[in-house]
C-alpha positions in Angstrom: -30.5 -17.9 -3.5 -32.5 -16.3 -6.3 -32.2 -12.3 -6.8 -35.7 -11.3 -7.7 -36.7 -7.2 -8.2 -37.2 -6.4 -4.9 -33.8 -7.7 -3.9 -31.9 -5.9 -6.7 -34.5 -2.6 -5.7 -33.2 -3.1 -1.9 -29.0 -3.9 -3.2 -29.4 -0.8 -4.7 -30.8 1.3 -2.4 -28.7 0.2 0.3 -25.6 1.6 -2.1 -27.3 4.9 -3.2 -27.6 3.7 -6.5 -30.7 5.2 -8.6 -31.8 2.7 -10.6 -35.0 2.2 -12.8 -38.0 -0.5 -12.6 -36.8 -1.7 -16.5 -32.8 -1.5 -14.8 -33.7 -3.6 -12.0 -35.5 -6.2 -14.2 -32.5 -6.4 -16.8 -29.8 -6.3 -13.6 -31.8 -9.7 -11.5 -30.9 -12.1 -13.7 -27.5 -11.2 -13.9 -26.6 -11.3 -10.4 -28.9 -14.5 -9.9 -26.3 -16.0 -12.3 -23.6 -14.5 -10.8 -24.7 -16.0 -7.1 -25.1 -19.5 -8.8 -21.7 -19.4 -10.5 -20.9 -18.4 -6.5 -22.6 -21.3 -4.9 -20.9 -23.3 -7.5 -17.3 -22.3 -6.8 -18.6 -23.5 -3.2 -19.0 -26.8 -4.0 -15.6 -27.6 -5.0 -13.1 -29.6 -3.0 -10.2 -27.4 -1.9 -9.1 -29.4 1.3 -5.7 -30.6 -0.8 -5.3 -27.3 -1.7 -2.7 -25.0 0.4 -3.4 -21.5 0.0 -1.4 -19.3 -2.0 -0.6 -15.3 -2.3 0.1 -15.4 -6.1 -0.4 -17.9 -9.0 3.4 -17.6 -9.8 6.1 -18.8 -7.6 7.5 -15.6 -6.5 10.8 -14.7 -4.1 11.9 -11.2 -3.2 15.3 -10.1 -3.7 16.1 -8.9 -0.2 19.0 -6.8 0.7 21.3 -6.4 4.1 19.5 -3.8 6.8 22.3 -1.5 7.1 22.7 2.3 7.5 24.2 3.9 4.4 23.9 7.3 5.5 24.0 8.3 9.3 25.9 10.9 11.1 25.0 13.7 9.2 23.0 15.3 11.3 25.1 18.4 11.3 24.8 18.6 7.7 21.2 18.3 7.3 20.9 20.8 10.6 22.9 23.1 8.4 19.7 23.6 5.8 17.6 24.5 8.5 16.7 28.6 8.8 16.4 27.5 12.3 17.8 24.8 14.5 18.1 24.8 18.8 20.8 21.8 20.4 20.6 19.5 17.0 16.9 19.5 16.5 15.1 22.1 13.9 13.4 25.1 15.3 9.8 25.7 14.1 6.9 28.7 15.2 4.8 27.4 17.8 1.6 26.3 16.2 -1.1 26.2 19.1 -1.3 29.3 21.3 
């Protein structure tokens, strides 16, 4: 696909982008070369390839899924300027 002028005119129109007639001729050729180095990527063989998240090898350090710090509810309640049967009390917001 060739980016001519009109293309880079209509790229950058489409993203708000002011650009000038002397901008769009300096900015064609380098996104024509970018969408050949694009249709080249395309061409290589990546069937034997399996995909991949990150270039290195990486494992997570996981930990256990326990609770460390329940049944403080009283506690916490006990910060509140206003709490009603365990839960905090707060002004009523829609009329």
């Amino acid at each position: 696909m060739a980016v001519d002028i009109p293309t880079v005119k209509k790229i950058a129109s489409l993203a708000r982008i002011a650009i000038t007639e002397d901008e769009a001729a300096r900015i064609a050729p380098e996104l024509d070369n970018i969408m050949g180095w694009i249709e080249q990527l395309s061409e290589v063989d990546t069937r034997d390839v399996e995909p991949m998240t990150a270039v290195i090898a990486n494992t997570l350090r996981l930990r256990d899924d326990v609770v460390s710090d329940g049944n403080v509810r009283d506690a916490v309640l006990a910060n509140a300027p206003l709490a009603d049967r365990g839960f905090f009390t707060v002004p009523k917001v829609i009329e």
